[in-house]
C-alpha positions in Angstrom: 7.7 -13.9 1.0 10.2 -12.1 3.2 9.4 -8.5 3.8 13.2 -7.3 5.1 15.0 -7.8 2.0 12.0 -7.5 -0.5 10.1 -10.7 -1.8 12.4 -13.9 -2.8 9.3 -15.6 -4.3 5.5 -15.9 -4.9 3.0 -18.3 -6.2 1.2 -17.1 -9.6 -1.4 -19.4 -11.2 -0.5 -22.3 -9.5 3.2 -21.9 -9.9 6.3 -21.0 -8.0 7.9 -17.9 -9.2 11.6 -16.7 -8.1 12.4 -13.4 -7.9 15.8 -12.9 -9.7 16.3 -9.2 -9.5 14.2 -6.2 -7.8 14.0 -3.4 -9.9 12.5 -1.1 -8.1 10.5 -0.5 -5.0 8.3 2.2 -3.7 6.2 3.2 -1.3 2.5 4.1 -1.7 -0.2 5.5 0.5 -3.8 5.2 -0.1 -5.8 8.1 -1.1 -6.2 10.0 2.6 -7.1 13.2 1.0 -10.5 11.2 0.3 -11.0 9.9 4.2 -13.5 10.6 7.0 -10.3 11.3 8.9 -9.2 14.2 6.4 -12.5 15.5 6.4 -12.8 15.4 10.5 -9.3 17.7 11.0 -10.8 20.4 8.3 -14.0 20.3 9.8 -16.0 19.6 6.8 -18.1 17.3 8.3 -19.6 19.1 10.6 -23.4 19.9 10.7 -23.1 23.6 10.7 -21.7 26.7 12.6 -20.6 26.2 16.2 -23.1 28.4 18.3 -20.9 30.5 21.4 -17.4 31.4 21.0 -14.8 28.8 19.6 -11.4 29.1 21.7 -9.0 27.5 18.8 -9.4 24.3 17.1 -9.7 21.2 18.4 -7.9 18.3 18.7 -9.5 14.7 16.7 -7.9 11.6 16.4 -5.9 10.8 12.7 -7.6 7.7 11.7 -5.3 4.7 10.5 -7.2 5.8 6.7 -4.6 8.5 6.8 -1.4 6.5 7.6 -1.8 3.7 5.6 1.1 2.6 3.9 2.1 -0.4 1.1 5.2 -1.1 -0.2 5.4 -1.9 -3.9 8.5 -4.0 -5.2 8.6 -4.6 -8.8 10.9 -7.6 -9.5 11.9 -9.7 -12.7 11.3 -13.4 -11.8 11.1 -16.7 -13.6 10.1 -20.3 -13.2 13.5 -22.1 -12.5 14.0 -23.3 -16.3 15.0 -20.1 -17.8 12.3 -20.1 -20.1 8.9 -18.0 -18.2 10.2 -14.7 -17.2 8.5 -11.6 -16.7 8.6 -8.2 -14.7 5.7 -8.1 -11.4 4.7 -5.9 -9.2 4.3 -7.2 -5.8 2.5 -5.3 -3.1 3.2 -6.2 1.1 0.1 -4.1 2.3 0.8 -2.6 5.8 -2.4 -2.6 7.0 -3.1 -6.4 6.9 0.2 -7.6 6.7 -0.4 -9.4 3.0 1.3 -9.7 0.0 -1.0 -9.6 -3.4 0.2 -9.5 -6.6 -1.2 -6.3 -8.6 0.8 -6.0 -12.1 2.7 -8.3 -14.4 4.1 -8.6 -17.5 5.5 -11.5 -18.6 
């Protein structure tokens, strides 16, 4: 699969599917409200109050937890004869750089 203009096809049990029309496409991020990272910038994981003064916050890295990105296309596709079609969503996962397929209905 392509990632530029979306995917053109994909292997599903075995078989070669072709993508005939992308319906829609999205983009999703994981849930970063849920990360260490999230947790780090509020300061809820610290151990306890800061003894001395505190001059302003501080500064801690964002994690990649909080950036992480797929992009979701859901296409119609078929096996070449006309005859198996159905409606997939297919997910290129920025993080690792991979394509799974997560929904379908054909």
């Amino acid at each position: 699969m392509t990632y530029l203009e979306g995917p053109e096809q994909f292997l599903w049990r075995g078989r070669l599917w072709k993508v005939s029309q992308v319906v829609a496409h999205w983009v999703e991020t994981g849930p970063w409200w849920r990360s260490s990272g999230v947790h780090a910038v509020l300061g809820a994981d610290e151990p306890g109050p800061v003894a001395g003064p505190v001059a302003g916050p501080v500064a801690r890295p964002v994690g990649p937890d909080l950036v992480a990105e797929r992009d979701v296309w859901r296409v119609e596709a078929d096996r070449g004869r006309g005859t198996s079609r159905g409606m997939f969503d297919l997910v290129f996962d920025w993080a690792d750089g991979s394509w799974r397929l997560t929904r379908c209905q054909d």
